[in-house]
C-alpha positions in Angstrom: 0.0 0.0 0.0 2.7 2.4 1.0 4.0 1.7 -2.6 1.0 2.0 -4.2 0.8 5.6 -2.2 4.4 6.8 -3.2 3.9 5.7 -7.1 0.5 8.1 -7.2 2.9 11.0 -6.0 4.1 11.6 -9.6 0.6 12.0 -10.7 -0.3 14.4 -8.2 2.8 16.6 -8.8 1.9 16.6 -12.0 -0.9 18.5 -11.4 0.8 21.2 -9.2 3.0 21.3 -12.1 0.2 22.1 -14.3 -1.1 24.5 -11.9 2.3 26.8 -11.9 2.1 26.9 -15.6 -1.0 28.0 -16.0 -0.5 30.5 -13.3 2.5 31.7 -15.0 0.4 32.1 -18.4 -2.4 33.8 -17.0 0.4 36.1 -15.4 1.8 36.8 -18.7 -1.7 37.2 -20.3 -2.7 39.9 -17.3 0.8 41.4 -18.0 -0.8 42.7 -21.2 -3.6 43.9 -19.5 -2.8 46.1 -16.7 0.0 48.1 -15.0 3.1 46.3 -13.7 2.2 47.6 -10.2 -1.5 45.6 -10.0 0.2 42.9 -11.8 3.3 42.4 -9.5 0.3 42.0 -6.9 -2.0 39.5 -8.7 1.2 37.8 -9.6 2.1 37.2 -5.6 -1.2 36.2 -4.9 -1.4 33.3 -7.6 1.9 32.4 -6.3 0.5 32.4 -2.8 -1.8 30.4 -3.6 -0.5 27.8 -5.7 2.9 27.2 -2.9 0.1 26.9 -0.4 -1.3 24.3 -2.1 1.9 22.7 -2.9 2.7 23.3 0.9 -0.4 21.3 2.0 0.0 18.4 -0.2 3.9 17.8 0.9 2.6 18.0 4.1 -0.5 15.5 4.1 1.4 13.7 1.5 4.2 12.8 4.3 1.7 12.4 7.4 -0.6 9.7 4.6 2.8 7.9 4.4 4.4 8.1 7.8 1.0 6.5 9.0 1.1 3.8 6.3 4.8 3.1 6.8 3.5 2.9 10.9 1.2 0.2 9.9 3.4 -1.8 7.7 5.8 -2.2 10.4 3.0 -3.1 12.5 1.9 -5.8 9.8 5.6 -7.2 10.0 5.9 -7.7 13.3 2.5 -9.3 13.7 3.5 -11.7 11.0 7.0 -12.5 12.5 5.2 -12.8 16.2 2.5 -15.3 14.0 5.4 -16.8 12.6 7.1 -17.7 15.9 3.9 -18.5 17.9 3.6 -21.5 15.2 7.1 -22.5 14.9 7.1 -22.8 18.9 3.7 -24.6 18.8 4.4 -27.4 16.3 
């Protein structure tokens, strides 16, 4: 599962990839539209909010797989204490 979890990461960086571009172009497109000094302030907003975002994923991205590394270690050493309960029993 914790594979499964780190191999989905790609996907979803993708996406925040995707995000900064398109930020980036609607920056340029605004650029054409208004004064540098209202775009220099839309521009830091956008950026705000996109490296927020970017912020929060990294963050619930490592607590999703600190808690699913947890339990596979758990996992392991149920099977191992399985393992040794029936080796000692037979």
């Amino acid at each position: 599962m914790a594979r499964e979890h780190e191999a989905a990461r790609s996907s979803l960086l993708e996406v925040l990839r995707f995000a900064r571009r398109e930020r980036d172009s609607i920056a340029d497109k605004m650029g054409q539209l208004k004064s540098n000094r209202l775009l220099a302030r839309d521009r830091r907003a956008m950026a705000a909010a996109v490296d927020d975002r970017q912020r929060e994923f990294d963050a619930a991205w490592e607590d999703r797989k600190a808690a699913l590394t947890k339990h596979a270690r758990f996992d392991s050493h149920v099977l191992q204490k399985q393992k040794e309960v029936f080796i000692n029993t037979y």
